[in-house]
N, C-alpha and C positions, 0 to 999 in steps of 0.2 A: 504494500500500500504506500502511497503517495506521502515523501515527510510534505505535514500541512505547514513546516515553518519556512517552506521555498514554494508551496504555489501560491499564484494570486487569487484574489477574492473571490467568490461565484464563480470559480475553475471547479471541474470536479472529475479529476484523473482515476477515474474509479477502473479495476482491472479486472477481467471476469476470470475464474477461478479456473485453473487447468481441467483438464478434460478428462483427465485420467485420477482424479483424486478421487478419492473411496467417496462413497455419502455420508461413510461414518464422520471422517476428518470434516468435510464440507457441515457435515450439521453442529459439530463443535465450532467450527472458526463462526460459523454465521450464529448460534448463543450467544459467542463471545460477544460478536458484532452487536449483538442486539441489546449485548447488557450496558456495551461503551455507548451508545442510543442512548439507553435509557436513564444514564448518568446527567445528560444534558437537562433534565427539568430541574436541577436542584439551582440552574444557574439563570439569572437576570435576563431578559428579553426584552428591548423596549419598541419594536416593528417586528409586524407580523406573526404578533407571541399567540393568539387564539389558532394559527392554523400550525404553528409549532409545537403547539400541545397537543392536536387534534392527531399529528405525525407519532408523537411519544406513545399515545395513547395506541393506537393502531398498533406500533411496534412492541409495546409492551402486551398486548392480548397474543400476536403472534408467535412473542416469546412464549408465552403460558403453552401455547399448542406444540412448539420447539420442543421445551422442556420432557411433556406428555410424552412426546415421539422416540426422547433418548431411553427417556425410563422404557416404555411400553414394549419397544421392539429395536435391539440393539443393532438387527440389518437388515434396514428400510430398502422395498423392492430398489431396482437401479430406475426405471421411470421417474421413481422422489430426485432425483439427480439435474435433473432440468429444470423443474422449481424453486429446489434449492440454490443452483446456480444463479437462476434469475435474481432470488431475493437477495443474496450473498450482492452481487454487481448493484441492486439499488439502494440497498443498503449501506453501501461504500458511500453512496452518493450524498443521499440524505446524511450521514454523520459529517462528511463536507461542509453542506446546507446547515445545520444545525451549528456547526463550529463556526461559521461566518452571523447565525444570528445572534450569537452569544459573544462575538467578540466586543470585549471594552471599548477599543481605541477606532471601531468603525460605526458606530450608532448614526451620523448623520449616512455617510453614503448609503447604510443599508435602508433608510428612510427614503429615500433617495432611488432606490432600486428596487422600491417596496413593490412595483407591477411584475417587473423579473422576479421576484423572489417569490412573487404568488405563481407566477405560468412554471417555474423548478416545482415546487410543491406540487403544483397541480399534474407534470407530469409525473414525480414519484408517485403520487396515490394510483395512477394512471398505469403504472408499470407494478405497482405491488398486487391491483386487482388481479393482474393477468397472470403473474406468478401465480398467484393461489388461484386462479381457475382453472390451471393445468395440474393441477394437485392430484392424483392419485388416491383418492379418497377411499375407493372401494378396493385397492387392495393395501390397503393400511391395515393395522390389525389395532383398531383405536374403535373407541365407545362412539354409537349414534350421538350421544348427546357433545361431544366433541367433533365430531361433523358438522352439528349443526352447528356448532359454539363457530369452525373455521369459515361456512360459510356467512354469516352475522359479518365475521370477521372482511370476508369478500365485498359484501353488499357496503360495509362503512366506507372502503376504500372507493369504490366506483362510485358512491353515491355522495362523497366530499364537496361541501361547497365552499370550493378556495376564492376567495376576492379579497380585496385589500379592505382592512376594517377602515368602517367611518374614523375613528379618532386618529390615523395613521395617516386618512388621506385629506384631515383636516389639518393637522400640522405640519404636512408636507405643501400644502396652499400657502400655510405659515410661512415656510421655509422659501418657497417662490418667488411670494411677494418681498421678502426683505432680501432678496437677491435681486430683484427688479430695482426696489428701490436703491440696490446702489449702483446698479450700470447704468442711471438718472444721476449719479453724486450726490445722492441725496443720503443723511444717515439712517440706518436701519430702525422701522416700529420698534420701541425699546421694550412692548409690552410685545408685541409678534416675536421678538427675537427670546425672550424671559420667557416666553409660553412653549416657542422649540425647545428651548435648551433644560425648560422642566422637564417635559414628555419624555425627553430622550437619556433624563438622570442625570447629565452635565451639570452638577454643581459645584465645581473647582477648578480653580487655577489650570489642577494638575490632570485633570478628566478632559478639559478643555484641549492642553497641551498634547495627549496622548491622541487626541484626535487627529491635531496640526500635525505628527508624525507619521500616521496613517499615509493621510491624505498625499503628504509631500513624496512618502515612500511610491505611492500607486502614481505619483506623478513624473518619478524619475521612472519607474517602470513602461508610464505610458509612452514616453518621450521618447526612452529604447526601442521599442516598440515598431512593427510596422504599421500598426494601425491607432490611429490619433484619436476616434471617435467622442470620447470620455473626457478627453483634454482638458476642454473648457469648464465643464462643468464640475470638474475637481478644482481646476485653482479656483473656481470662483467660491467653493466652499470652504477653501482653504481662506484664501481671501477674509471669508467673514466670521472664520473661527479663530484667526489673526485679530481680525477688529473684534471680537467678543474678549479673547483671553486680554488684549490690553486694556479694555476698558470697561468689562461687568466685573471680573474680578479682580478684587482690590488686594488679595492674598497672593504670595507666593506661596501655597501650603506644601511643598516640597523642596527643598533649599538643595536638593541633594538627584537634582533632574539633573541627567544627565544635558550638558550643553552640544547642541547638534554638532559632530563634526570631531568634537574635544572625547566624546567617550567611546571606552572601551570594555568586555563584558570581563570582570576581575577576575574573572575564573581562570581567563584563557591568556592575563595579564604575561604571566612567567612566558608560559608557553612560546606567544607570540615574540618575546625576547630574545628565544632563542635561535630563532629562525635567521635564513642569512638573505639577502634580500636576491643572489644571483636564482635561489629556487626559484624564484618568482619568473625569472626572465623567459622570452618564447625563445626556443632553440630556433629561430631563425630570424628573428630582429635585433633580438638579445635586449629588447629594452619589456620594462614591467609591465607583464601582461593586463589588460583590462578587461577584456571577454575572452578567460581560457575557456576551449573548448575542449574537447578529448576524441580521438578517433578509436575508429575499432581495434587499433594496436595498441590502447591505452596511454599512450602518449599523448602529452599535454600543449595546445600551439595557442596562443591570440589566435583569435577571429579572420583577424585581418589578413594579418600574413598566413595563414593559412589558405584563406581563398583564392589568394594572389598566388600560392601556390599551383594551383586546382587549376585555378583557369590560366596558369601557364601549360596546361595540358599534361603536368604531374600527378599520375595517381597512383604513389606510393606514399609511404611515410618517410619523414625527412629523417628520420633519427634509424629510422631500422631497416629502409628500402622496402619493406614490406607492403606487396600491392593491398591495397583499401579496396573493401569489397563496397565500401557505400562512402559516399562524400559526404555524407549526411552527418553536419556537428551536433555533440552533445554540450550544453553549456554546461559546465564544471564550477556548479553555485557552490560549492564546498571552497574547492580552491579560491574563489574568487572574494568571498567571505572574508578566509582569510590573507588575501592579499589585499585586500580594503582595508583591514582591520592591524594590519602590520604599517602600512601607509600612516594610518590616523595617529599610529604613536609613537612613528618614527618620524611625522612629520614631513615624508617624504609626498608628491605628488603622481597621481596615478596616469598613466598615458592615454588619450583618448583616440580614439579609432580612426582619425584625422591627425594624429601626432601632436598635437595638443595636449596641455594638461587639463584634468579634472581632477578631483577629491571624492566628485557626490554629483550625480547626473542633472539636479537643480542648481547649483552653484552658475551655471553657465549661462542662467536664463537673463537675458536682458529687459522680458518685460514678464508683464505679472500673470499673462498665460490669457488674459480674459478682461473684459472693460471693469467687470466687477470687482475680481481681485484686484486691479488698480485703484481703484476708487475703496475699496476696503483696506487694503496696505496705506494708502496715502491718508485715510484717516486715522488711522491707530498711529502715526507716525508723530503727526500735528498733536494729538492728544498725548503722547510721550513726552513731546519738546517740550510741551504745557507745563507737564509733570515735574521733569527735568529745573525747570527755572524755579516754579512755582509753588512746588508740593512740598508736603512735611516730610522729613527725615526718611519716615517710610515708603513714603510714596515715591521717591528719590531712589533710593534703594531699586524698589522694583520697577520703576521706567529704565534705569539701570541695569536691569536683569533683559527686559524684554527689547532695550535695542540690542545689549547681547547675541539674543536670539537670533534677534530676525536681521542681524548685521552679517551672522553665521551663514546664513543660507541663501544668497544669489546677489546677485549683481545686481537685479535691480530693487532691491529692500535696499542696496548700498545708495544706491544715487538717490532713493526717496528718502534718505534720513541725510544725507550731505546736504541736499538741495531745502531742507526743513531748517537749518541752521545747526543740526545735532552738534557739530567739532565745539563749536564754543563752550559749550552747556559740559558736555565730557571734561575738556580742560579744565576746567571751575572744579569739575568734580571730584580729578584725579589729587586735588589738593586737600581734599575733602577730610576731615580726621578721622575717618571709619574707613575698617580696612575691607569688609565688605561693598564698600560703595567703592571705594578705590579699585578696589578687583575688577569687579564688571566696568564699571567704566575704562581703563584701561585695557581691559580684553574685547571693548567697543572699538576703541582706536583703532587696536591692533584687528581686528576687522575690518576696520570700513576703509585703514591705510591701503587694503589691496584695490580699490577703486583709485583710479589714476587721479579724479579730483581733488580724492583727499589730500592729498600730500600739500600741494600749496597752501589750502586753507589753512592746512596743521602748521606748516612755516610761518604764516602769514601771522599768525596768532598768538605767537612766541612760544608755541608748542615743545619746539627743540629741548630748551633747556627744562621746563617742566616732564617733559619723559623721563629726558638725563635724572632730573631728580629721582624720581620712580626706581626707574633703573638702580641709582647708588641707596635709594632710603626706604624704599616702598614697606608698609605695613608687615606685606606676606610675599612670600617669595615668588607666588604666583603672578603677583602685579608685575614686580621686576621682569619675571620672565619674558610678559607680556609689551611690558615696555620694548626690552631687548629687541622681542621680534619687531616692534612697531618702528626700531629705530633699520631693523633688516629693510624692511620694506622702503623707507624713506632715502634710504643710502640706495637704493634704485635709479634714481636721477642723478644724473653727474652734475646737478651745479648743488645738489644737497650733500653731496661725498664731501665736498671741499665746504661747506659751510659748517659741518658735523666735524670736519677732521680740525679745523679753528678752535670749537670750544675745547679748551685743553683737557677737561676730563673726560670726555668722550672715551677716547680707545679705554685710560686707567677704568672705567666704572666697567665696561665691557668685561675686561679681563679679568676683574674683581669676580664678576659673576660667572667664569666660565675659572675660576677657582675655586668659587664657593659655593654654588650653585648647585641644584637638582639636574640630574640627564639633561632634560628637555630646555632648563633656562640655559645651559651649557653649550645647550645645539644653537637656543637664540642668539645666544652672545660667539658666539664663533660666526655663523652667518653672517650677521649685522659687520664684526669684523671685516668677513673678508669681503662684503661689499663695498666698504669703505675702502679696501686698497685697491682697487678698482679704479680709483685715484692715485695716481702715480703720487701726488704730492704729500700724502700719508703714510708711504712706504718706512721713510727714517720716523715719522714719528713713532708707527709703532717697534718700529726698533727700537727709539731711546726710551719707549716702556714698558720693552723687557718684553715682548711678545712673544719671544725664541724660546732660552729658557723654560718660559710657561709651559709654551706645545712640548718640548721636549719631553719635561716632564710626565705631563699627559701622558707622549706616545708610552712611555716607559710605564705607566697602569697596566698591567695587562689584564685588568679585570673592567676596563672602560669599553665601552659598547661599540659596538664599529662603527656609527655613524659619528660617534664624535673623534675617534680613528679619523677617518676621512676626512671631514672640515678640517681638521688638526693641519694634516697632508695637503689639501689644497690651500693653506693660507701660505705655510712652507714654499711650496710649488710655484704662488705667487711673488713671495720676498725672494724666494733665489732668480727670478729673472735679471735683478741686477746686482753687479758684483759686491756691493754693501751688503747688501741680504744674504749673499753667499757667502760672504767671509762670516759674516752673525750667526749664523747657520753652523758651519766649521768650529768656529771657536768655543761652541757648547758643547762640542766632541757629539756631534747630531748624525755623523755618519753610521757610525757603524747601530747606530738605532734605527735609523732607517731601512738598512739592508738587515737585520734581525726583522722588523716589520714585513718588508717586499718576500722575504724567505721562508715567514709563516704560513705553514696549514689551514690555518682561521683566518687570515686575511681576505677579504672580499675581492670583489677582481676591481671594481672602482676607485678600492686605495690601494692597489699594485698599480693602477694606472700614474694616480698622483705620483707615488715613489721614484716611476720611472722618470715622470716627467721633471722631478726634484732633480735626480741624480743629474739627468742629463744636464739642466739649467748649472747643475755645482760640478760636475766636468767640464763646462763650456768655460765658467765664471772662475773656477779654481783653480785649473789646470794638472799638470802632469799627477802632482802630490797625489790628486782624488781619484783620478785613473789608475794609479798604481795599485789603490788601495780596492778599487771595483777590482783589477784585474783579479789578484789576490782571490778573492771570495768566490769559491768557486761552484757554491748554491745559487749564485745570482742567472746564471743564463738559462738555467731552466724556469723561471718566472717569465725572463724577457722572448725567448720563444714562443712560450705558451699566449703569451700578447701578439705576440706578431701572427696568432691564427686566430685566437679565441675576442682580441681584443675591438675596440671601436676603430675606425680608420684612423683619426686624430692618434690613439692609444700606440697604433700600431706603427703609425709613421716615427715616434717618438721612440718607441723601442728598437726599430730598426737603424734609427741615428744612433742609440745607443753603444748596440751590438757591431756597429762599423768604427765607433772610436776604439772599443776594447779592442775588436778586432787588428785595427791600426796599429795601436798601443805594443800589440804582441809581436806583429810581425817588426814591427821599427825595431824592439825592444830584440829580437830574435837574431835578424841581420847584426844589430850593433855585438850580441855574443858571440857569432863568429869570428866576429874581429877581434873583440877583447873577452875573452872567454873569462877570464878570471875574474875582471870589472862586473859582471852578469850577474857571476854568482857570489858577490860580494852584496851586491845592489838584489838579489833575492832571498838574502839573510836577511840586511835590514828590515825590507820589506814585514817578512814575519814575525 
């Protein structure tokens, strides 16, 4: 059976039962089935609950007759076989149906869908009649009055009157109309909107919130998707359950919501750790897959590149040669899960099927999907800023939390809260003496900095040195974190590298935090780094603040995570471009750490790449001295091979400058011991 935590809503992958399984096996699985049915009434219904009763109730009589059949006669003629199967397949179906009406976080859609959910219904009744009318009655070895009991049981099923209940399709009129009135810009009946979100049990912040996650999930899914049909009509609900959660609910009643984007399920926290991010890569792009798929040889490719393979008229498998019987992909939800989920907390960005990044399939959206959801976003926006200037401590606090949110998930919540004046209100805030309103509002910045508008205004505003603050004081380390990144992103424009690399505590508060710091503020403050030398004209400053040293250090943890490995490597990689760097570099005795790095079994292939690139930059800038000592190490050319096949072009071309200097090195160095044989081997003592 189908795991229901990877299909979508009113999908029902239901499987009909092999052909050759006993009746005996078949009448136990379908018991079973009937008893996991009949679990579902102990659970909340708020659409379509009178005909989901009417479903429980049918299936719990049918069990009774089940039950009758196992005791009464242990081996039911093989004709029971055909019925059995039927009900076993609609029975899949309905516990589907059933787990879709009972879900928490989908109450509006399924109000929503309240017509489909009656014509599903109405064909199970529709298909359970006809099972039990092929029922084998007469050679059962069961009591007249259980006969009659099953066909009562027949007659309920055909004779079901499924329609959507009056109070279902009055509050779905509800729901209509305060969606009409906002693709008018007009704000929502407060008493229309109070009367849905009674009906449907939404009384919380947090019931609210679980909905907005629903919604957005079925929206990045639509979006995937070949067919768009649903599109509209999700964000516009999304839309108004955006404008409801900022402005009916005055609570945060969950301080401990997970924030979209930011979490990850604790379980699988270690786990996820331990993973190295090359698994991820497709064996023929080599960059992070985004829709793996799996072929029949069980091997794992992107989407993309696989097709591309296909329709270059390839039908083998790239990894095994192994001819493919079907070109037909499986999506690999599993692996993809967690290769989203290692992203999120490695902070790394996931590839999109156009070579693009993405995080989250909504993150991309430039508009709000629908005139409603525009008009719903763009007031909960205005009612924020209100909040933001205006409101008491607590109300601050949670306008705080919800531009968080809603800064977290797309592009365009980014430019409806830039264009509302949100930067100013933030800045005011991040000063704020509460280190929960500091938090969120600086994890707002650090949001809405990814929008390209933001950045000036933050400049404009005297923004700079208030992060800087953050960054060197903030309450909670999280702020800082959040700072660092906020200062990552602003060091993306080259006329803010050189206005950031001026304030003099810039790089020092940086490296403070990638000292003292948690993983992830460590990763911020390393990035923001190396963005800044980016700018040639900050190269010596973070030299005279001991920048070297520090990473050195670092590399030498061997219990630090590989992503901070690598930034470590790429800022190195940058400073050794010029001979200052290179000699800073040297003088910390940084070599032979590097080539212990490049020579490790753990090492990722992305910080072998860095190393290389190091090396070469302090062979070109150091001279003979450093080649002698590459020559020497004679683990190093099998990394640099394995780059010149496995690696990126850039990777490869740098490895094979490499391996032509060593190369050079030997042969010069070879010819000169023929001549002076004894100089050689004087000069290969030292060496050792």
């Amino acid at each position: 059976m189908c795991d229901t935590n990877t299909r979508r809503i009113l999908t029902f992958p239901a499987i009909r039962p092999c052909e050759s399984v006993s009746p005996t096996t078949l009448l136990s699985s379908l018991i079973t089935l009937s008893n996991t049915i009949s679990s579902y009434k102990l659970k909340p219904m708020y659409t379509n609950a009178r005909t989901a009763r009417d479903s429980l109730r049918l299936v719990g009589n049918i069990l009774v007759f089940l039950e009758e059949i196992r005791q009464g006669d242990p081996s039911p003629p093989s004709t029971f076989l055909l019925s059995l199967s039927e009900l076993h397949f609609v029975f899949q179906k309905l516990r589907f149906l059933l787990e879709d009406c009972t879900r928490p976080d989908a109450r509006v859609w399924m109000l929503v869908r309240s017509e489909k959910v009656s014509n599903h219904f109405r064909a199970i009744f529709r298909s359970i009649s006809v099972a039990l009318d092929v029922l084998p009655l007469d050679s059962l070895k069961i009591s007249v009055e259980l006969k009659e009991f099953i066909g009562l049981v027949k007659n309920q099923a055909s004779n079901s009157n499924v329609v959507v209940r009056p109070e279902d399709q009055l509050t779905l009129d509800h729901l209509r109309s305060v969606l009409d009135q906002l693709e008018l810009q007009m704000a929502p009946d407060p008493n229309k909107l109070k009367r849905v979100l009674d009906y449907l049990g939404i009384s919380s912040w947090s019931e609210c919130n679980k909905e907005i996650k629903f919604l957005e999930s079925e929206i990045g899914s639509e979006r995937s998707g070949n067919k768009k049909s649903d599109l509209g009509t999700l964000c516009s609900l999304m839309g108004l359950m955006i404008y409801s959660r900022c402005t009916v609910f005055t609570v945060v009643d969950c301080d401990k919501t997970p924030i979209s984007g930011d979490s990850y399920i604790c379980s699988h926290k270690q786990f996820v750790k331990s993973l190295n991010v090359d698994d991820f890569r497709c064996p023929i792009s080599l960059e992070i897959m985004s829709d793996p798929v799996t072929l029949t040889t069980g091997h794992t490719y992107d989407r993309s590149s696989i097709e591309k393979w296909f329709g270059s008229g390839n039908l083998t498998c790239p990894k095994t040669g192994e001819k493919v019987n079907s070109s037909h992909l499986v999506s690999n939800l599993c692996i993809r899960g967690i290769i989203k989920q290692y992203c999120l907390e490695k902070g790394i960005s996931m590839a999109g099927p156009d070579g693009g990044s993405r995080t989250r399939e909504v993150t991309r959206a430039t508009t709000g999907g629908s005139v409603a959801a525009e008009a719903g976003i763009k007031m909960a926006v205005d009612f924020l800023v209100d909040r933001l200037v205006f409101g008491t401590k607590e109300a601050k606090y949670k306008a705080c939390y919800e531009v968080r949110l809603l800064s977290k998930s797309s592009t365009f919540n980014r430019a409806c809260l830039v264009e509302a004046g949100v930067v100013p209100s933030l800045l005011d805030l991040i000063c704020f003496r509460n280190p929960k309103i500091q938090e969120n509002a600086m994890a707002s910045l650090l949001n809405l900095a990814k929008y390209s508008k933001t950045k000036k205004v933050l400049v404009e505003n005297g923004g700079l040195e208030l992060i800087l603050e953050v960054a060197q004081n903030g309450f909670k380390m999280e702020a800082r974190q959040h700072a660092a990144g906020t200062l990552f992103y602003l060091a993306s424009v080259d006329e803010y590298r050189d206005i950031i690399g001026k304030i003099p505590r810039s790089i020092p508060v940086l490296m403070e935090l990638v000292l003292d710091g948690t993983d992830r503020c460590k990763k911020n403050a390393l990035v923001a780094i190396l963005g800044l030398l980016m700018y040639p004209e900050n190269h010596w400053k973070a030299l005279a603040a001991g920048i070297v040293p520090l990473l050195i250090d670092l590399l030498r943890c061997s219990h630090q995570c590989e992503d901070l490995v690598t930034d470590s490597l790429a800022i190195l990689a940058t400073l050794a471009n010029n001979p200052d760097g290179t000699m800073g570099i040297l003088s910390c005795g940084a070599l032979h750490v590097i080539l212990d790095v490049v020579g490790s079994t753990t090492t990722s292939k992305e910080s072998r790449e860095y190393c290389v690139a190091l090396l070469l930059a302090m062979c070109t800038n150091g001279g003979a001295d450093v080649v002698r000592v590459l020559v020497s190490n004679s683990s190093l050319m099998g990394p640099l091979y394995s780059l010149l096949t496995e690696g990126g072009s850039r990777a490869s071309k740098k490895a094979s400058s490499l391996i032509r200097i060593l190369h050079e090195f030997n042969e010069k160095n070879a010819s000169s011991a023929t001549r002076r044989p004894v100089q050689f081997q004087e000069q290969f003592v030292d060496v050792w």
